[in-house]
PDB file as gemmi writes it, atoms N, CA and C in Angstrom:
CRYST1    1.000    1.000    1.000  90.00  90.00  90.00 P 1                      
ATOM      1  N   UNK A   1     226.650  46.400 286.057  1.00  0.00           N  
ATOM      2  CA  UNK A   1     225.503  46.540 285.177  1.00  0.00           C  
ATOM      3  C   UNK A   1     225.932  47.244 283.896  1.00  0.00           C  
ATOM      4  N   UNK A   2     225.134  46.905 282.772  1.00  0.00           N  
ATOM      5  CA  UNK A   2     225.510  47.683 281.526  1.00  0.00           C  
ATOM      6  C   UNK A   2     223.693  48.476 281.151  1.00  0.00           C  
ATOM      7  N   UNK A   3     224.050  48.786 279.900  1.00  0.00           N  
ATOM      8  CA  UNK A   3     222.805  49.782 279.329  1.00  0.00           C  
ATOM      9  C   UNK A   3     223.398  49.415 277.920  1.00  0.00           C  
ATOM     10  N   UNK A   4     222.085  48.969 277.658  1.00  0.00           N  
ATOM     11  CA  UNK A   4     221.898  49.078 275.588  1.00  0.00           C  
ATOM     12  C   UNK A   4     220.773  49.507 274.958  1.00  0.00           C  
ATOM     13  N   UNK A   5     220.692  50.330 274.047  1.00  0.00           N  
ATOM     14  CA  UNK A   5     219.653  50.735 273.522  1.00  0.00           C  
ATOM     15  C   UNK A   5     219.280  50.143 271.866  1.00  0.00           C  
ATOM     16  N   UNK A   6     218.384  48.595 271.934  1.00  0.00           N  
ATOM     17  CA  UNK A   6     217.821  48.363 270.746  1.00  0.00           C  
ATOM     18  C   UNK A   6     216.973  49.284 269.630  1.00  0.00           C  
ATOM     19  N   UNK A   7     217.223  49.666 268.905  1.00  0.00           N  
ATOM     20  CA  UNK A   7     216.306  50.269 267.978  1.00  0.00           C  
ATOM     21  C   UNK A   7     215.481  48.889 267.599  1.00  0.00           C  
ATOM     22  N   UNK A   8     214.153  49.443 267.676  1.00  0.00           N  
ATOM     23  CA  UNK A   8     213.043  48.397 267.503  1.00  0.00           C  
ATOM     24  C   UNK A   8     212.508  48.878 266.134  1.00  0.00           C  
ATOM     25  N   UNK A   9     212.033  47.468 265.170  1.00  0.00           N  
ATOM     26  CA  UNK A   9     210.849  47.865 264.343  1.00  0.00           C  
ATOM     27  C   UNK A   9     209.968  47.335 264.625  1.00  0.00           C  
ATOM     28  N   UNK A  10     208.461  47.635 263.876  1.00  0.00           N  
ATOM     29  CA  UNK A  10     207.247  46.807 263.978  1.00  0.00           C  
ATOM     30  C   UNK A  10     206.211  46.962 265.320  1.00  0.00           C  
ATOM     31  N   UNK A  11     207.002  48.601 265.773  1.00  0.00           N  
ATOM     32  CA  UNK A  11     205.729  48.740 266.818  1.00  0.00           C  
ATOM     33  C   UNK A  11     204.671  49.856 266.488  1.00  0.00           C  
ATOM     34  N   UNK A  12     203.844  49.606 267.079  1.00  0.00           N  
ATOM     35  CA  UNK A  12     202.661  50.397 266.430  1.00  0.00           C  
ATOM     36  C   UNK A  12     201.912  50.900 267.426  1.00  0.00           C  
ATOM     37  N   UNK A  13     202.080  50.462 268.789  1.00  0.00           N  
ATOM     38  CA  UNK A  13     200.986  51.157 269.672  1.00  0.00           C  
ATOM     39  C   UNK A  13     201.428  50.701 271.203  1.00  0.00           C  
ATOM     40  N   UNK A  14     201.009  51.119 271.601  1.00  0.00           N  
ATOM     41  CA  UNK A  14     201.140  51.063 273.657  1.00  0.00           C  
ATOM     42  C   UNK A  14     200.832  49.517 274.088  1.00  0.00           C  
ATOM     43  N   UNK A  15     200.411  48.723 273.708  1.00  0.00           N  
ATOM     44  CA  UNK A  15     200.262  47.411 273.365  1.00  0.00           C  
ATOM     45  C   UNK A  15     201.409  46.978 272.976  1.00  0.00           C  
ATOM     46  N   UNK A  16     202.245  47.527 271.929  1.00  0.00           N  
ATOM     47  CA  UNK A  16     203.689  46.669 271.452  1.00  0.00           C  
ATOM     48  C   UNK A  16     204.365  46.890 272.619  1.00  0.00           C  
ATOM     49  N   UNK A  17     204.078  48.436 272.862  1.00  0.00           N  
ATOM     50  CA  UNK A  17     205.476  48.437 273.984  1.00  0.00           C  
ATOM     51  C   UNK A  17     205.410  47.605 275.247  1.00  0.00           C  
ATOM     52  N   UNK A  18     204.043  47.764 275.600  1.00  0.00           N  
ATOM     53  CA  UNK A  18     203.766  46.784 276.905  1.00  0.00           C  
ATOM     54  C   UNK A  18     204.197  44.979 276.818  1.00  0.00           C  
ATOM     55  N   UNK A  19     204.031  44.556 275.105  1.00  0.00           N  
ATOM     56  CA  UNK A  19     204.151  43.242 275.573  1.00  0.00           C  
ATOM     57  C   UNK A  19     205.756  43.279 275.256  1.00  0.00           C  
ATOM     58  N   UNK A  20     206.530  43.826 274.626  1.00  0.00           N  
ATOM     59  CA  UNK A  20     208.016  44.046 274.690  1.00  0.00           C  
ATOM     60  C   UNK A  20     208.343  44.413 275.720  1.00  0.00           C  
ATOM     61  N   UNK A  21     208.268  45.195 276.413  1.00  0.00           N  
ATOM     62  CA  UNK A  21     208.521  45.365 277.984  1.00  0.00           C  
ATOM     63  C   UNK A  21     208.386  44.370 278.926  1.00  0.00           C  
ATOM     64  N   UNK A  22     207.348  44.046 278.423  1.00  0.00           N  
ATOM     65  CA  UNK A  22     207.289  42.156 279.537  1.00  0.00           C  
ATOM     66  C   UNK A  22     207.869  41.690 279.551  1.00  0.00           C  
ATOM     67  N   UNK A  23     208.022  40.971 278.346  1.00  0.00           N  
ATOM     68  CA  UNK A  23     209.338  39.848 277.349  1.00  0.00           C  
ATOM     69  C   UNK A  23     210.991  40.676 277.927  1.00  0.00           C  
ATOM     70  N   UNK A  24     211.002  41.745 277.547  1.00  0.00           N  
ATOM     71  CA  UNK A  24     212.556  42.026 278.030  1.00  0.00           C  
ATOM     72  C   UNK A  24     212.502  41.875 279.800  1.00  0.00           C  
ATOM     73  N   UNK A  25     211.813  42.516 280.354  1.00  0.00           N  
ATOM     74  CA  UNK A  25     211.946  42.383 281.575  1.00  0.00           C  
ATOM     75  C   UNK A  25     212.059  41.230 282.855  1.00  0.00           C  
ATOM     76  N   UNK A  26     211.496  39.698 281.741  1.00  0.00           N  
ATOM     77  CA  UNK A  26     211.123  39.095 282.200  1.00  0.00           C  
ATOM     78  C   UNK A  26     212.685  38.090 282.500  1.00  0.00           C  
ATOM     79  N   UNK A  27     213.492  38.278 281.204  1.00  0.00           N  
ATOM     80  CA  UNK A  27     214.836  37.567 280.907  1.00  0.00           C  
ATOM     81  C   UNK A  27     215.759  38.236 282.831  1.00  0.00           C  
ATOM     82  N   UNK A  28     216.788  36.689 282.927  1.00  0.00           N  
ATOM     83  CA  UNK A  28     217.462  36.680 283.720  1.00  0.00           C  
ATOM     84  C   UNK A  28     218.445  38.097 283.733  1.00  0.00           C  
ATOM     85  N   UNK A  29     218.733  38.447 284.530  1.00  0.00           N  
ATOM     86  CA  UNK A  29     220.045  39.424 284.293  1.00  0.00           C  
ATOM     87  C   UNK A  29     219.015  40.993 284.403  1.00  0.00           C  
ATOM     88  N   UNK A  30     218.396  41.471 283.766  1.00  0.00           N  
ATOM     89  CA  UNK A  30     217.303  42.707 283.428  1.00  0.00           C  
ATOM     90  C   UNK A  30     217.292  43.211 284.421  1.00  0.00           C  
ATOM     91  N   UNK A  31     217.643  44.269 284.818  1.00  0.00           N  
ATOM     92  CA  UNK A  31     217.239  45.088 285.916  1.00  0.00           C  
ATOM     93  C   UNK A  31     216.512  45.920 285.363  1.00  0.00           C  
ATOM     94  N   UNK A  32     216.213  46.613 284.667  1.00  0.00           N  
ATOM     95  CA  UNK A  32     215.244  47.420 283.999  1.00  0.00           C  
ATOM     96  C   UNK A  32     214.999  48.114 282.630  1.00  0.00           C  
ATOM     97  N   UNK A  33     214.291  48.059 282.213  1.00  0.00           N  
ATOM     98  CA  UNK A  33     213.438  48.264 280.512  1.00  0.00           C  
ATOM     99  C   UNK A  33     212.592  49.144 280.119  1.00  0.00           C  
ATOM    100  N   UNK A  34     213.082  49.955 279.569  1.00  0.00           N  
ATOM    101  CA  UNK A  34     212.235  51.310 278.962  1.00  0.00           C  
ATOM    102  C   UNK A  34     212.340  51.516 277.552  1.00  0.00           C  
ATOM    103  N   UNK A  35     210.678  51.182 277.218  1.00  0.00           N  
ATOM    104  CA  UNK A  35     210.568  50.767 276.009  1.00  0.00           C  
ATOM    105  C   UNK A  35     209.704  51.730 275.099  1.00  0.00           C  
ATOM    106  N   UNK A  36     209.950  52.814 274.389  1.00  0.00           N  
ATOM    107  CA  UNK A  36     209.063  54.162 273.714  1.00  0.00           C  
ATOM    108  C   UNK A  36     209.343  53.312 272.032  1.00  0.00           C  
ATOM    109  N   UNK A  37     207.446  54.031 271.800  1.00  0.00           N  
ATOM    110  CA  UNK A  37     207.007  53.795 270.617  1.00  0.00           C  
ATOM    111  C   UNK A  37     207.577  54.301 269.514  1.00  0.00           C  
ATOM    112  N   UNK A  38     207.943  56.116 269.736  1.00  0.00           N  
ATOM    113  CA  UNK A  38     208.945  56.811 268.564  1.00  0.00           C  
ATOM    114  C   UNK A  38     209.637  57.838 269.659  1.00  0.00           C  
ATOM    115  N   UNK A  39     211.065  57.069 269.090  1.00  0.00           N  
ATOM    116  CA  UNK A  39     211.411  56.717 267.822  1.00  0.00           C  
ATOM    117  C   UNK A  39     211.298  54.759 267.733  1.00  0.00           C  
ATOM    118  N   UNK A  40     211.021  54.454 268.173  1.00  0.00           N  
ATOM    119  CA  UNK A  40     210.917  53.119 268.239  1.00  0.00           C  
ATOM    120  C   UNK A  40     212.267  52.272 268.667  1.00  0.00           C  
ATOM    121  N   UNK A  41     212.194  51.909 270.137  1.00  0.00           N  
ATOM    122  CA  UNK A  41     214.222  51.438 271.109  1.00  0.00           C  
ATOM    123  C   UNK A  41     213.040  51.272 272.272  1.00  0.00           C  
ATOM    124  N   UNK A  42     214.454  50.674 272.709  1.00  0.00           N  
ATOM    125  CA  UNK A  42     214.253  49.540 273.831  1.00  0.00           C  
ATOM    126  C   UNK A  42     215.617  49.942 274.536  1.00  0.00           C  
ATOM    127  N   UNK A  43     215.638  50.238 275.701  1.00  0.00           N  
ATOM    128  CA  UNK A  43     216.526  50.809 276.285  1.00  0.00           C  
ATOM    129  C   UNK A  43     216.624  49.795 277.648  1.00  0.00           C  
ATOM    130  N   UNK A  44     217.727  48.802 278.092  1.00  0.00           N  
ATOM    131  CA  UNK A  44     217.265  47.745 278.805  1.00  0.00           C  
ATOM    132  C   UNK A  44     218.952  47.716 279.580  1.00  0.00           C  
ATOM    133  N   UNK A  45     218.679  47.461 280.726  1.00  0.00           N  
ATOM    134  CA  UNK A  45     219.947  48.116 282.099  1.00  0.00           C  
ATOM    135  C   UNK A  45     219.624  46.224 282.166  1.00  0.00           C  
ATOM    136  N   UNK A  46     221.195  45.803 282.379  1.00  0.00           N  
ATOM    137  CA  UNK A  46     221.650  44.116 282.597  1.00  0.00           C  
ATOM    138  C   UNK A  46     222.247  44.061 283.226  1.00  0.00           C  
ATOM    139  N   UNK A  47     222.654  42.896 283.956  1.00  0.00           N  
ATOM    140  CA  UNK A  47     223.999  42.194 284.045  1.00  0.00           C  
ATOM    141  C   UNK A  47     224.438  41.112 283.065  1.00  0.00           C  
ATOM    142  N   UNK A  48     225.468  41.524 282.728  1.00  0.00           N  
ATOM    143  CA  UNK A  48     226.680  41.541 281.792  1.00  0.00           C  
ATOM    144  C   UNK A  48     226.759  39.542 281.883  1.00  0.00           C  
ATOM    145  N   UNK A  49     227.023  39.165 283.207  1.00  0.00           N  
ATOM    146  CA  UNK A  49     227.386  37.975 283.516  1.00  0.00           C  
ATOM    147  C   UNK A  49     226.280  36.803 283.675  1.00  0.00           C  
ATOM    148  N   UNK A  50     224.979  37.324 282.862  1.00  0.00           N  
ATOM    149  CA  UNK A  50     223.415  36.726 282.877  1.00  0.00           C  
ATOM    150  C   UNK A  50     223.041  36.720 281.771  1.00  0.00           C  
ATOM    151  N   UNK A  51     223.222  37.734 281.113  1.00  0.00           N  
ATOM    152  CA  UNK A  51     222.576  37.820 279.570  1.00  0.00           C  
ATOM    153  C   UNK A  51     223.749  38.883 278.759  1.00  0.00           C  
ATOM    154  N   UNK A  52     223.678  38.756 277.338  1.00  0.00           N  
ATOM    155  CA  UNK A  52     224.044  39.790 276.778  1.00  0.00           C  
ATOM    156  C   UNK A  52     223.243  40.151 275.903  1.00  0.00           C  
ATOM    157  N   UNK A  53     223.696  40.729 275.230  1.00  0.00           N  
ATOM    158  CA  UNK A  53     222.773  42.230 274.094  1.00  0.00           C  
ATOM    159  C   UNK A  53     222.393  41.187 273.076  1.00  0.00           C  
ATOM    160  N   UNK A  54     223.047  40.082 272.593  1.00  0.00           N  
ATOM    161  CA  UNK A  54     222.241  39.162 271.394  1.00  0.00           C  
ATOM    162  C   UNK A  54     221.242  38.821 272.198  1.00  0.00           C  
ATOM    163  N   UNK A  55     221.463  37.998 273.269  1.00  0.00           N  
ATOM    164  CA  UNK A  55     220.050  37.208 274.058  1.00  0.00           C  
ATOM    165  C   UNK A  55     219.237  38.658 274.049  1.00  0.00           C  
ATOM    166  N   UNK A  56     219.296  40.013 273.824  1.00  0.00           N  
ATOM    167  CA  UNK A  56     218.469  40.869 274.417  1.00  0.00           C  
ATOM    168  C   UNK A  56     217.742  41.275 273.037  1.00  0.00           C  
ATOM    169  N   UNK A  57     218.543  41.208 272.098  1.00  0.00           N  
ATOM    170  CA  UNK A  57     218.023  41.196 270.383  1.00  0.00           C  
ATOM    171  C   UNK A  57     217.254  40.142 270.157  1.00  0.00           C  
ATOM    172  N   UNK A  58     217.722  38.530 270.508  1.00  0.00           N  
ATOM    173  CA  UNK A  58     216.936  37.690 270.019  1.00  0.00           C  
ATOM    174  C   UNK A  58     215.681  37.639 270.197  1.00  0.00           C  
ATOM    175  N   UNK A  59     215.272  38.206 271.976  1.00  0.00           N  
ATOM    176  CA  UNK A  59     214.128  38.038 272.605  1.00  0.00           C  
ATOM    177  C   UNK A  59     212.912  39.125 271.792  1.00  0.00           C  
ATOM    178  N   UNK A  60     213.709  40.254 271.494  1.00  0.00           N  
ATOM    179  CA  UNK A  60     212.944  41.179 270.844  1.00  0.00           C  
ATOM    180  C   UNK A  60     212.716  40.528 269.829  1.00  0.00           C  
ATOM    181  N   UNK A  61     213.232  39.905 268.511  1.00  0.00           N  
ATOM    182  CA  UNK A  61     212.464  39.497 267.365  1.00  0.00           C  
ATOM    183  C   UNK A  61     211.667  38.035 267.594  1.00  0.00           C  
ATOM    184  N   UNK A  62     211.744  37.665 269.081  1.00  0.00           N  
ATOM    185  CA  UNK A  62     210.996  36.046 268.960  1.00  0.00           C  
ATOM    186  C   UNK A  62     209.379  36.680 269.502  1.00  0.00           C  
ATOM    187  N   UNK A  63     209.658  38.552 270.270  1.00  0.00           N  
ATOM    188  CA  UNK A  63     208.686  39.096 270.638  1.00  0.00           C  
ATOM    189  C   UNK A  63     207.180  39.288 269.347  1.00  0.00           C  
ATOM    190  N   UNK A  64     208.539  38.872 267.835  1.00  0.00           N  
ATOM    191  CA  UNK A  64     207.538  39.857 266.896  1.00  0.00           C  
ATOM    192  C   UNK A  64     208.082  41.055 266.111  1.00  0.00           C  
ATOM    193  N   UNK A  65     208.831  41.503 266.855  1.00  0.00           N  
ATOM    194  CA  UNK A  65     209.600  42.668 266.335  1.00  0.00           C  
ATOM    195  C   UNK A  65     210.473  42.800 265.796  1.00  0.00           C  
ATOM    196  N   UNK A  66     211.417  43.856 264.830  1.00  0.00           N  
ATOM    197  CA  UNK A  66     212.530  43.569 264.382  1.00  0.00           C  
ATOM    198  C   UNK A  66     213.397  44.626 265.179  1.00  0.00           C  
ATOM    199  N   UNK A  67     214.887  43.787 265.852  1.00  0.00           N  
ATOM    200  CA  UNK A  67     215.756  44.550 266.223  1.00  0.00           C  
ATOM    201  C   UNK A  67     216.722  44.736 265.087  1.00  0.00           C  
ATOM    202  N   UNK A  68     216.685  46.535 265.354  1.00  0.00           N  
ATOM    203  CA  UNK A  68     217.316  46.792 263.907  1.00  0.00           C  
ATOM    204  C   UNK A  68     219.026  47.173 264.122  1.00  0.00           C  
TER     205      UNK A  68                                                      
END                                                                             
């Protein structure tokens, strides 16, 4: 398993984080996603051999958001 921490833009409330938390959690590989409003990151535990950190960026900006 690995750990990456996205810095997120474009969230604004307990609502962003919840539907970003879905969306990451939902991708193959994700074992788990912890997602805080400020400083605004996405902190998301994988396997390496399922997804990587672009598929984990892309999903965040197709969420809406900008991974910064």
């Amino acid at each position: 398993m690995a750990t990456t921490t996205i810095p997120v833009g474009g969230m604004s409330c307990q609502k962003c984080v919840a539907s970003l938390t879905g969306v990451l959690s939902k991708l193959p590989g994700v074992e788990k996603t912890e997602v805080v409003l400020e400083p605004g990151q996405a902190t998301v535990t994988y396997d390496p051999a399922q997804v990587d950190e672009a598929r984990l960026r892309e999903a965040v900006e197709d969420a809406g958001f900008d991974a910064l």
